[in-house]
N, CA, C, O and CB atoms as a CASP TS submission, in Angstrom:
PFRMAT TS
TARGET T0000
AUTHOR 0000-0000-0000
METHOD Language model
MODEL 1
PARENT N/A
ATOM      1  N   UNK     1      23.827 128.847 127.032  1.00  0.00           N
ATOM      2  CA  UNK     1      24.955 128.398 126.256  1.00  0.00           C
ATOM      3  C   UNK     1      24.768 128.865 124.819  1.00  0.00           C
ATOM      4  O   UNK     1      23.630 128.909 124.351  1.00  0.00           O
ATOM      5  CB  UNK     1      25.109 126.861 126.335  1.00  0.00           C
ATOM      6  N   UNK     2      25.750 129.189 124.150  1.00  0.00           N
ATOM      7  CA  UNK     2      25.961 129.852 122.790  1.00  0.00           C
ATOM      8  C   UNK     2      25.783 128.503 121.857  1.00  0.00           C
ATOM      9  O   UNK     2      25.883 127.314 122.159  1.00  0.00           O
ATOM     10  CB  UNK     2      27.608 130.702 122.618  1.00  0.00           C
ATOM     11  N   UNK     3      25.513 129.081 120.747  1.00  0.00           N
ATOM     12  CA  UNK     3      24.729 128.423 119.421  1.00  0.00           C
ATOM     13  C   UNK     3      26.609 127.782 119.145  1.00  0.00           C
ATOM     14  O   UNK     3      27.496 128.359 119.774  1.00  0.00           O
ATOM     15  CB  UNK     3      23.657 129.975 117.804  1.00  0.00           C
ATOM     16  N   UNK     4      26.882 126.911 118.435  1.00  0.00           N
ATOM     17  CA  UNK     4      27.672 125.998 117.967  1.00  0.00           C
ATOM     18  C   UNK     4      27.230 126.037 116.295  1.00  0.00           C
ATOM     19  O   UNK     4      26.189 125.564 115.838  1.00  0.00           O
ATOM     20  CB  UNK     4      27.459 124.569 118.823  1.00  0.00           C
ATOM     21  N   UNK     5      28.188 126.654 115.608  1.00  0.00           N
ATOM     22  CA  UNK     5      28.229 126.684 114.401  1.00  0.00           C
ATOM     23  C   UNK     5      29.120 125.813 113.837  1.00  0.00           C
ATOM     24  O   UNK     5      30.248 125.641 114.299  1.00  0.00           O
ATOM     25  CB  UNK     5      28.392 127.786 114.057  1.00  0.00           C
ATOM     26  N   UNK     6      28.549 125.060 112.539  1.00  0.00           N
ATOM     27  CA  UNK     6      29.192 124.466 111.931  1.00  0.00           C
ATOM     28  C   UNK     6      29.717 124.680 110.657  1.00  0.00           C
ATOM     29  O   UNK     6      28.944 125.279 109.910  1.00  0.00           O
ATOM     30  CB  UNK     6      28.756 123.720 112.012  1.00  0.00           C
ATOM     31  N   UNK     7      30.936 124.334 110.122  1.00  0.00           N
ATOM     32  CA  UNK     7      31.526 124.821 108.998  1.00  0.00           C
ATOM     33  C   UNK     7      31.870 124.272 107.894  1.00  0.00           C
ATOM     34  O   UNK     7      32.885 123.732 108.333  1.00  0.00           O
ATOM     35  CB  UNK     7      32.347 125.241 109.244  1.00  0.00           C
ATOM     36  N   UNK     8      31.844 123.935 106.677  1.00  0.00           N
ATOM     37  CA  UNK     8      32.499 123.253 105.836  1.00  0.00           C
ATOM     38  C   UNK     8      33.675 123.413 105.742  1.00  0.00           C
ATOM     39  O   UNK     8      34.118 124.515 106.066  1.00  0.00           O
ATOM     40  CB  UNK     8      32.120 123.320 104.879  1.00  0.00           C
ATOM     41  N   UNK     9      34.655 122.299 105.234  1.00  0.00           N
ATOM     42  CA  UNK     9      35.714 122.593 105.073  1.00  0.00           C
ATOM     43  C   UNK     9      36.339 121.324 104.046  1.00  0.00           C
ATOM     44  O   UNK     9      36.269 120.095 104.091  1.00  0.00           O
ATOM     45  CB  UNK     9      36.272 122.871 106.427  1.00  0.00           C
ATOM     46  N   UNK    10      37.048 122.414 103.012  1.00  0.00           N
ATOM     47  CA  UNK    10      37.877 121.650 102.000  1.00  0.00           C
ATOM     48  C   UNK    10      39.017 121.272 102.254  1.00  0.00           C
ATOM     49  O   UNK    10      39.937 122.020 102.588  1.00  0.00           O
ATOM     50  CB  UNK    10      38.067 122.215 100.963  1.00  0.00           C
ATOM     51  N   UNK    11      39.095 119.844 102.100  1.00  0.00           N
ATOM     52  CA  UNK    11      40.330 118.738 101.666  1.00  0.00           C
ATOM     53  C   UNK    11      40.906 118.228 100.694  1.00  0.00           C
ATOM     54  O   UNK    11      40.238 117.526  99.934  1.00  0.00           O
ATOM     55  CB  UNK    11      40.222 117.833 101.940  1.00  0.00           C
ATOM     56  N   UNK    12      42.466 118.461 100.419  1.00  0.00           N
ATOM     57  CA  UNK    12      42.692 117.485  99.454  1.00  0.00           C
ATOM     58  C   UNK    12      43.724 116.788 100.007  1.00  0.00           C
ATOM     59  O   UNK    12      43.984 116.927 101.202  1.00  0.00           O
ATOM     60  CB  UNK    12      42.969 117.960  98.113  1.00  0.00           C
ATOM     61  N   UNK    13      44.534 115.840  99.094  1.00  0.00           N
ATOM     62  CA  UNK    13      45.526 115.172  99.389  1.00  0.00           C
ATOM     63  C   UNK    13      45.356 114.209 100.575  1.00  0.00           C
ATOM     64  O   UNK    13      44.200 113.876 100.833  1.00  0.00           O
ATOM     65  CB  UNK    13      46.476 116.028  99.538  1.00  0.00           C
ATOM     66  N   UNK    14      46.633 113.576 101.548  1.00  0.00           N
ATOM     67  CA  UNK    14      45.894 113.569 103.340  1.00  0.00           C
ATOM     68  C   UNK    14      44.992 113.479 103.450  1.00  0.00           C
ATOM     69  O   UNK    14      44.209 112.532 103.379  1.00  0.00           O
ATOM     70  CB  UNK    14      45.867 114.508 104.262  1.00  0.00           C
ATOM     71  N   UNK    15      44.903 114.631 103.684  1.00  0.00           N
ATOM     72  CA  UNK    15      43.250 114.900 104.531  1.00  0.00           C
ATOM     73  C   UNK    15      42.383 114.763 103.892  1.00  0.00           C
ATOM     74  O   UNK    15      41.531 115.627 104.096  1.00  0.00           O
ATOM     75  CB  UNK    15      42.811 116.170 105.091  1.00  0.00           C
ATOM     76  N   UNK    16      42.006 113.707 102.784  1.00  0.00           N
ATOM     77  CA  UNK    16      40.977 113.071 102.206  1.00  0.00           C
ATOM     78  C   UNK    16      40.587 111.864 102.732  1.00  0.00           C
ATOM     79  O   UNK    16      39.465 111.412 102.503  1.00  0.00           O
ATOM     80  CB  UNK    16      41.204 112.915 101.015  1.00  0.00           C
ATOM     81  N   UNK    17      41.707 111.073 103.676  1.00  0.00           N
ATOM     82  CA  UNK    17      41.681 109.763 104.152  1.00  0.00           C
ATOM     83  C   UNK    17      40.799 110.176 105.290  1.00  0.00           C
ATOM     84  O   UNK    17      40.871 111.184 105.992  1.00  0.00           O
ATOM     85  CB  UNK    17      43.126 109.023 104.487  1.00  0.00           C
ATOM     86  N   UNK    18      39.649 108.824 105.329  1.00  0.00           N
ATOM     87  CA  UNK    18      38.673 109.183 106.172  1.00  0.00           C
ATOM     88  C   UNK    18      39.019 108.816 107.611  1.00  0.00           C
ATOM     89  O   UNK    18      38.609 109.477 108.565  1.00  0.00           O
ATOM     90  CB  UNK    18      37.449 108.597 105.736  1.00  0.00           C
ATOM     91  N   UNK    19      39.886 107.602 107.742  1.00  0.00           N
ATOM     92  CA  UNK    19      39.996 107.157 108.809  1.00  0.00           C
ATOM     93  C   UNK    19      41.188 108.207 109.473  1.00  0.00           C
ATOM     94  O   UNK    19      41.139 108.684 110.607  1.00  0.00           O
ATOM     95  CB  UNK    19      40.238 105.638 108.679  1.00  0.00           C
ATOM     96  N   UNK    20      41.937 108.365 108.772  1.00  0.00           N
ATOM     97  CA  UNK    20      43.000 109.612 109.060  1.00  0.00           C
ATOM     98  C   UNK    20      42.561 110.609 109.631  1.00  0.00           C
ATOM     99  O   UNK    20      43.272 111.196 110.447  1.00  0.00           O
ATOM    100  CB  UNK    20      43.593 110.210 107.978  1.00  0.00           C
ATOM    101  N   UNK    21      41.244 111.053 109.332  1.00  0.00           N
ATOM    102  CA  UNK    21      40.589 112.710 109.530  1.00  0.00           C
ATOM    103  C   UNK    21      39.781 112.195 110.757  1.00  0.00           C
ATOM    104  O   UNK    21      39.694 113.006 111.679  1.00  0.00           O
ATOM    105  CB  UNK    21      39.410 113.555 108.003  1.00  0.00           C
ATOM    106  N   UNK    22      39.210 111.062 110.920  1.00  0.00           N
ATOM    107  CA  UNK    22      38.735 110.842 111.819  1.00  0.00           C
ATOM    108  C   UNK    22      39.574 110.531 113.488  1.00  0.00           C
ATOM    109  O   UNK    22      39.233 110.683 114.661  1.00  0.00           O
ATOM    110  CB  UNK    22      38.062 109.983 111.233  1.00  0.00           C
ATOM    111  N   UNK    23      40.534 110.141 112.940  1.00  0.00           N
ATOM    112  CA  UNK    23      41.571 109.503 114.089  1.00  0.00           C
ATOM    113  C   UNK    23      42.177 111.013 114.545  1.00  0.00           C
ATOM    114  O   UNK    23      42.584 111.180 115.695  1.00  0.00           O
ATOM    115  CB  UNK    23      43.015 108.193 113.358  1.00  0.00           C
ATOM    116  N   UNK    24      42.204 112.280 113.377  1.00  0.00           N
ATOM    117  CA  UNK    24      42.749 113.291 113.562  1.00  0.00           C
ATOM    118  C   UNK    24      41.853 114.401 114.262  1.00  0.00           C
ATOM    119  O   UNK    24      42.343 115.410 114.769  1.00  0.00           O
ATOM    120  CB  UNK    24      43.250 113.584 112.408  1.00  0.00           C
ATOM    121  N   UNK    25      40.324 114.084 114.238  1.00  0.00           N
ATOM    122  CA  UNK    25      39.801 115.011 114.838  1.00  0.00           C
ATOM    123  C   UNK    25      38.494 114.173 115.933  1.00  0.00           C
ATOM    124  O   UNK    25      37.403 114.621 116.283  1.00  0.00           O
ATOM    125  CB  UNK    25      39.326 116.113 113.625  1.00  0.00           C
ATOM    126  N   UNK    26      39.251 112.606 116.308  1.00  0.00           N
ATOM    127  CA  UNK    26      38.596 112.387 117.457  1.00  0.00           C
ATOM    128  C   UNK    26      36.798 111.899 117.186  1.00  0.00           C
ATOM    129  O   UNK    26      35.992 111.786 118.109  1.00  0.00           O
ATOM    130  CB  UNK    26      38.835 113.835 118.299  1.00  0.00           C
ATOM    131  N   UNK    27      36.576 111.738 116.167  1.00  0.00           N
ATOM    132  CA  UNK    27      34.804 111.605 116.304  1.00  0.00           C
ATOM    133  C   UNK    27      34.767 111.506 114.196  1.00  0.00           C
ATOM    134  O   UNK    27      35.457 111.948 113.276  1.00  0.00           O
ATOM    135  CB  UNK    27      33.646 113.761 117.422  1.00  0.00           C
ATOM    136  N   UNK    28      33.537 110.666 114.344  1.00  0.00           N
ATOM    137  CA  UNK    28      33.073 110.148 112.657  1.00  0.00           C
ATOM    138  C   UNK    28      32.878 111.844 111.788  1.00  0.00           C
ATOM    139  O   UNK    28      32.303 112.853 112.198  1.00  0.00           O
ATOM    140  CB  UNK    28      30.985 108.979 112.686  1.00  0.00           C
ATOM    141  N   UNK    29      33.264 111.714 111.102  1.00  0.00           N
ATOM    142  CA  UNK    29      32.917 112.896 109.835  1.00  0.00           C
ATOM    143  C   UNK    29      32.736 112.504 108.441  1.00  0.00           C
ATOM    144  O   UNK    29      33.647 112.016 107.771  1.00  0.00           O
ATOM    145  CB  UNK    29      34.068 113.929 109.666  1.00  0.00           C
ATOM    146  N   UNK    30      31.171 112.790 107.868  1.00  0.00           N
ATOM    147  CA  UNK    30      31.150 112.380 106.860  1.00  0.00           C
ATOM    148  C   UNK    30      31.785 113.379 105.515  1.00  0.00           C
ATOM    149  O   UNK    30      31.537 114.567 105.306  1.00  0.00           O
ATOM    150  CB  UNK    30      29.887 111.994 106.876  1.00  0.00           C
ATOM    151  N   UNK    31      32.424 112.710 104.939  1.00  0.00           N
ATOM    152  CA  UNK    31      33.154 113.863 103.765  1.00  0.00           C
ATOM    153  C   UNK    31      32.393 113.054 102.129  1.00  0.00           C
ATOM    154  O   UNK    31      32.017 111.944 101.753  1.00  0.00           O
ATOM    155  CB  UNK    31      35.633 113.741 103.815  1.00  0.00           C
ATOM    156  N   UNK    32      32.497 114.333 101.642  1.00  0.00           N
ATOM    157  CA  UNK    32      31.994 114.367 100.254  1.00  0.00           C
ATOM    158  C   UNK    32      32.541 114.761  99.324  1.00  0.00           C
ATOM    159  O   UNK    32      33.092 115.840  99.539  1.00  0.00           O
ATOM    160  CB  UNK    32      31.112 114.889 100.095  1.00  0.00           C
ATOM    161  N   UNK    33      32.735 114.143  97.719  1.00  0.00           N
ATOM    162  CA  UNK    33      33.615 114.688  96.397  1.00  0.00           C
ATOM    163  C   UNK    33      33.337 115.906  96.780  1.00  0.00           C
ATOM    164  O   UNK    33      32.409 116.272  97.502  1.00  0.00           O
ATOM    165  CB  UNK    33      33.205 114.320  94.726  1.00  0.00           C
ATOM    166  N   UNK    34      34.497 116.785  96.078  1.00  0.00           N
ATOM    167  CA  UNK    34      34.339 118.268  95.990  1.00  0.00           C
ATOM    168  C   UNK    34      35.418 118.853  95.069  1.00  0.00           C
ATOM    169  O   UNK    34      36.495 118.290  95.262  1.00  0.00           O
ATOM    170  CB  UNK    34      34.433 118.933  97.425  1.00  0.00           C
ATOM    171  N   UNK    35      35.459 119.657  94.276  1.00  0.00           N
ATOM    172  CA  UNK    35      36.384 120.794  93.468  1.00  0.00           C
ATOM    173  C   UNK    35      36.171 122.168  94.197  1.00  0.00           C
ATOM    174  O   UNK    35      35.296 123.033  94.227  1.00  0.00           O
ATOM    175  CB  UNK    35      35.895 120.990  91.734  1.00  0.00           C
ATOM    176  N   UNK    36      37.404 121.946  94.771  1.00  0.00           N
ATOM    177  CA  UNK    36      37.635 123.888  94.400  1.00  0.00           C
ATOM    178  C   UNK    36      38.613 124.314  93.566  1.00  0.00           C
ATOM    179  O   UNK    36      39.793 124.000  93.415  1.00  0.00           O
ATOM    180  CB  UNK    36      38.091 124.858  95.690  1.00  0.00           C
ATOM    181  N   UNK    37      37.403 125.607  92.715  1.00  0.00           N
ATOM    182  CA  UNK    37      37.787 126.081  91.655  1.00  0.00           C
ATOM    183  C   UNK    37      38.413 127.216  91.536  1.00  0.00           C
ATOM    184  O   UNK    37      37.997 128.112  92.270  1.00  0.00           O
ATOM    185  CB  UNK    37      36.997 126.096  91.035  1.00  0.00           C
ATOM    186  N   UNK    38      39.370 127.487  90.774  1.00  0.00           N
ATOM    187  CA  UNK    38      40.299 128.475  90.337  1.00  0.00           C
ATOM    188  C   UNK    38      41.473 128.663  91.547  1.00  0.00           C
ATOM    189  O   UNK    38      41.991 129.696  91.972  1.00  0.00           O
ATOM    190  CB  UNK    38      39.446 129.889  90.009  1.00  0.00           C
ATOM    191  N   UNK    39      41.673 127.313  91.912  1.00  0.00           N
ATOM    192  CA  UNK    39      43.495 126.982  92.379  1.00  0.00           C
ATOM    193  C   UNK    39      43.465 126.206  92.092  1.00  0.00           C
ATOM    194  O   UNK    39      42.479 125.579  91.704  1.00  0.00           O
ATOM    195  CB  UNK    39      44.279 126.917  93.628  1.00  0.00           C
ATOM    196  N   UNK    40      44.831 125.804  92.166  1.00  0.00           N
ATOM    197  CA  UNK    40      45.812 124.621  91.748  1.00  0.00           C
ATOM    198  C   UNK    40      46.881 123.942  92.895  1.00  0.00           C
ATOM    199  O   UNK    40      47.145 124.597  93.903  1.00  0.00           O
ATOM    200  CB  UNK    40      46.748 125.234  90.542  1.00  0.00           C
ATOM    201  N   UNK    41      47.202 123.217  92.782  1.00  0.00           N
ATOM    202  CA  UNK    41      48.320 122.279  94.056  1.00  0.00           C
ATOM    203  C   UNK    41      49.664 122.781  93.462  1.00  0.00           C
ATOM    204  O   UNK    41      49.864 122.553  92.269  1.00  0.00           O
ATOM    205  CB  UNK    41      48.277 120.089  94.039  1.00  0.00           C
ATOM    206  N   UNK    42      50.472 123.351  94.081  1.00  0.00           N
ATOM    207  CA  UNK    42      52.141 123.633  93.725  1.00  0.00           C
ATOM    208  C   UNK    42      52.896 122.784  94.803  1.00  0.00           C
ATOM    209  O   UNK    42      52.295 122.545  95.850  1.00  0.00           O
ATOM    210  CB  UNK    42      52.680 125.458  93.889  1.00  0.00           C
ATOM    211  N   UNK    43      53.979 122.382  94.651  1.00  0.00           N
ATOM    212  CA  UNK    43      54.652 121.906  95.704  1.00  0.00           C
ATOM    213  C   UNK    43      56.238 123.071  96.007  1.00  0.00           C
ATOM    214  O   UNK    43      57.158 123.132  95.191  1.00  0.00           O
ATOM    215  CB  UNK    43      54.976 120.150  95.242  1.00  0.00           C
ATOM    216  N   UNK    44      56.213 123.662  96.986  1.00  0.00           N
ATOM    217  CA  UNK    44      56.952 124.261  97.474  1.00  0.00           C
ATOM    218  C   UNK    44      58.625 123.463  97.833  1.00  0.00           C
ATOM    219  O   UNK    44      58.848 122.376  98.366  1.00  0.00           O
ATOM    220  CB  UNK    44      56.115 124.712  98.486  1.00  0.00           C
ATOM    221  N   UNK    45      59.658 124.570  97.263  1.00  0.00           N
ATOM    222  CA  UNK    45      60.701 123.814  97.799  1.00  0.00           C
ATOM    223  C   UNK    45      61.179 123.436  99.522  1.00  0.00           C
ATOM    224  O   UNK    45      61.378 124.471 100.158  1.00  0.00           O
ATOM    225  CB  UNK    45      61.676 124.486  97.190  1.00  0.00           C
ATOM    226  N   UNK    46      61.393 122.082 100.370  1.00  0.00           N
ATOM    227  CA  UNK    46      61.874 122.152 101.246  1.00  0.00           C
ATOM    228  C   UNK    46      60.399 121.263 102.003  1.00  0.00           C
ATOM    229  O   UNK    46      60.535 120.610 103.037  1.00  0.00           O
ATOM    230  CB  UNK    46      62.461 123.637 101.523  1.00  0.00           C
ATOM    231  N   UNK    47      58.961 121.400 101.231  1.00  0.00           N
ATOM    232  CA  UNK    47      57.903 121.246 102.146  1.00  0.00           C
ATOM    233  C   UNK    47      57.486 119.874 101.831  1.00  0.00           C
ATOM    234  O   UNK    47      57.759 119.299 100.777  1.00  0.00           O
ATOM    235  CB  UNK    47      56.767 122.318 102.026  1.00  0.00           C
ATOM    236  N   UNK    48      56.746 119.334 102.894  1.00  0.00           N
ATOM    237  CA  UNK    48      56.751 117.577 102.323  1.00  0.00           C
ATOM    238  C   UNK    48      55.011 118.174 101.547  1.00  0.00           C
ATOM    239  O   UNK    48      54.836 117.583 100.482  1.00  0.00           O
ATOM    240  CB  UNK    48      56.702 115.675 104.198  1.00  0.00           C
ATOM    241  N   UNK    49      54.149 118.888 101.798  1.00  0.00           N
ATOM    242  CA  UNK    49      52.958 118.766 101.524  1.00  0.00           C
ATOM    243  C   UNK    49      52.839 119.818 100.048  1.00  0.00           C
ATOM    244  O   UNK    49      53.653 120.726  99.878  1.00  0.00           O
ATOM    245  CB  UNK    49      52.073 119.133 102.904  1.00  0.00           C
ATOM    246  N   UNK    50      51.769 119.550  99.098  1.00  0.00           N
ATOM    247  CA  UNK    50      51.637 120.707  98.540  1.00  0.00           C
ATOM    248  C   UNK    50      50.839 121.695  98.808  1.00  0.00           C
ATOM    249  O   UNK    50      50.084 121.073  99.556  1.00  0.00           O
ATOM    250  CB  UNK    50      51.492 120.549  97.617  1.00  0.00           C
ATOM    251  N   UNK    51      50.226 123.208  98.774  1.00  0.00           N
ATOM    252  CA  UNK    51      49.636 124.115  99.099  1.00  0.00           C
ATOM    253  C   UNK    51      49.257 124.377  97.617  1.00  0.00           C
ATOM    254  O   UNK    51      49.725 124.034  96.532  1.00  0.00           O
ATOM    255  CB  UNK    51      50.338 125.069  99.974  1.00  0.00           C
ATOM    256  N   UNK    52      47.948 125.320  98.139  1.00  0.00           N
ATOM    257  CA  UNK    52      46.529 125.749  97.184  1.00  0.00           C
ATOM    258  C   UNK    52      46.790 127.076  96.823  1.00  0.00           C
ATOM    259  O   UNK    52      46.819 127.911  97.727  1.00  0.00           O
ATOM    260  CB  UNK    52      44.932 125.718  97.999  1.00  0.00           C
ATOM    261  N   UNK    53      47.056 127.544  95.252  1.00  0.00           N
ATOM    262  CA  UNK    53      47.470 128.685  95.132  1.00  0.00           C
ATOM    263  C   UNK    53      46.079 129.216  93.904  1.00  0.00           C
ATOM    264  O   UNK    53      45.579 128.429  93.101  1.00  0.00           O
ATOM    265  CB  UNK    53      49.236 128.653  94.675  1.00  0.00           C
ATOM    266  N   UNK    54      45.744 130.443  94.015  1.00  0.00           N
ATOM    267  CA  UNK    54      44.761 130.879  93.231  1.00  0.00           C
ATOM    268  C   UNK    54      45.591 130.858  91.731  1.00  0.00           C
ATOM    269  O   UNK    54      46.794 131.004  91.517  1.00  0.00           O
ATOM    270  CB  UNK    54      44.144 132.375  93.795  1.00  0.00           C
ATOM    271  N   UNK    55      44.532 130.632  90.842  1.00  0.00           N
ATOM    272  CA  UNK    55      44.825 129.764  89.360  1.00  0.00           C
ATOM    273  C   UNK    55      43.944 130.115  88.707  1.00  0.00           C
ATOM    274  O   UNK    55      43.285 129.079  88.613  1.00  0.00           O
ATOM    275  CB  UNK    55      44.834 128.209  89.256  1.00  0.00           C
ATOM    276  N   UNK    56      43.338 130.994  88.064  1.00  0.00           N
ATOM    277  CA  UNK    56      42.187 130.896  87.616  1.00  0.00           C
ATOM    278  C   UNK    56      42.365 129.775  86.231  1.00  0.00           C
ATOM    279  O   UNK    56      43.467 129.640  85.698  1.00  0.00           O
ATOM    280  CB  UNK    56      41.650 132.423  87.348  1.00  0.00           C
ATOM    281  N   UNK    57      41.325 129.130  85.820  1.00  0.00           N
ATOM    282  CA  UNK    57      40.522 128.182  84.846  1.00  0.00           C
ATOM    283  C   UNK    57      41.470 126.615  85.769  1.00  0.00           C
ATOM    284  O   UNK    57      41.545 125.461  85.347  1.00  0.00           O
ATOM    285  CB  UNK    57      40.952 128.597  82.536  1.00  0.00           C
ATOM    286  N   UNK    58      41.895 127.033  86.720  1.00  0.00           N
ATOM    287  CA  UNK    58      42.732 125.961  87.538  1.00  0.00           C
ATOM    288  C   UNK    58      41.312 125.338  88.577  1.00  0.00           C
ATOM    289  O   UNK    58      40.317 125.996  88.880  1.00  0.00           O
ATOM    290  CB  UNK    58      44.326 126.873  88.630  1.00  0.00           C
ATOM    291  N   UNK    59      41.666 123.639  89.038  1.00  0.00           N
ATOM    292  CA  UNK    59      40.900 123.109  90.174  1.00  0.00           C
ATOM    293  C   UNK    59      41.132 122.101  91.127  1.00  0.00           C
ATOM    294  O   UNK    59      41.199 120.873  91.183  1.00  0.00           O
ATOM    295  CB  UNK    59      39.965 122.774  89.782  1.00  0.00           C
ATOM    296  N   UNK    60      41.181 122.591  91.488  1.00  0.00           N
ATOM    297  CA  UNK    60      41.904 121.164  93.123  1.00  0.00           C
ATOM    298  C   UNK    60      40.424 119.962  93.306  1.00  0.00           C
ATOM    299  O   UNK    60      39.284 120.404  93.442  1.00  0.00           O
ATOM    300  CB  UNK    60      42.122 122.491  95.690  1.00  0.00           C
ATOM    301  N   UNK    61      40.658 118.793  93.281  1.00  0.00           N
ATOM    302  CA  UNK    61      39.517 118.034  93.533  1.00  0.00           C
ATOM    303  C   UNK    61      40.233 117.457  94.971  1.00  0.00           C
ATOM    304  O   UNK    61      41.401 117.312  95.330  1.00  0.00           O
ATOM    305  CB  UNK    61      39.033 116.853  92.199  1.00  0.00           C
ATOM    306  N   UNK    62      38.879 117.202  95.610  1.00  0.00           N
ATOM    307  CA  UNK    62      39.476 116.910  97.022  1.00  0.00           C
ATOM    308  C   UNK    62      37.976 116.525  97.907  1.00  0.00           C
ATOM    309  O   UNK    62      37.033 116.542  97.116  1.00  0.00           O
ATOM    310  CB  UNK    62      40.460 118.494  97.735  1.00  0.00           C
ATOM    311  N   UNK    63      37.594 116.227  99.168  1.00  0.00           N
ATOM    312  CA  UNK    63      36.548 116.625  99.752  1.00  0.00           C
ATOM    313  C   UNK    63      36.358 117.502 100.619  1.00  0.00           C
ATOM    314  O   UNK    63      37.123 118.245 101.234  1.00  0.00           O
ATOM    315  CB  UNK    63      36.154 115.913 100.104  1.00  0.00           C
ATOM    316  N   UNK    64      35.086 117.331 100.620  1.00  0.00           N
ATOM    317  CA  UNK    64      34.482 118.084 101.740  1.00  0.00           C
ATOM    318  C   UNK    64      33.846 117.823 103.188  1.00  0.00           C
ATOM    319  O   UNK    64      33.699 116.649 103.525  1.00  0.00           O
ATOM    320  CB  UNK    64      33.677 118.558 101.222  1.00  0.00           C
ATOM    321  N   UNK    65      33.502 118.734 103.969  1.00  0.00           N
ATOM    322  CA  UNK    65      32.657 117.631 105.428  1.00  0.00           C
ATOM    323  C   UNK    65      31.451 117.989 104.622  1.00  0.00           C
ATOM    324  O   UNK    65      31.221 118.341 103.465  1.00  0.00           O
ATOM    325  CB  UNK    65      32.614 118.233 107.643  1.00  0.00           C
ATOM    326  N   UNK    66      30.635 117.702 105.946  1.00  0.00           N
ATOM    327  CA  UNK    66      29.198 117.994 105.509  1.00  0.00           C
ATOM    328  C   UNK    66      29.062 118.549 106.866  1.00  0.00           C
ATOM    329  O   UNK    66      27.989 119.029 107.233  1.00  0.00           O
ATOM    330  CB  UNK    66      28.083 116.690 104.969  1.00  0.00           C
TER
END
């Protein structure tokens, strides 16, 4: 059987709620503060969510898994 890699992955908004992310992907995940740097949150016309657009001196705070 093949190796199972694991990945980090950045959240903001939503998908910062733990019980949310958990109920959403079935099993406990521990998440941690995090910035990612040089985007920013825009909100698009028509969309309920906002999206991550490159920004430089810009930073999205949000978490992370581990």
């Amino acid at each position: 059987m093949g190796k199972i890699r694991c990945t980090k992955v950045f959240a903001y908004g939503s998908l910062t709620n733990q019980k949310f992310v958990e109920r959403l992907l079935g099993k406990k995940v521990k998440m941690l503060p995090a910035k990612l740097k040089g985007y920013r949150k825009i909100k698009l016309p028509g969309r309920k969510y906002p999206v991550a657009i490159k920004e430089e001196n810009s930073l999205i705070k949000g978490k992370t898994s581990s």
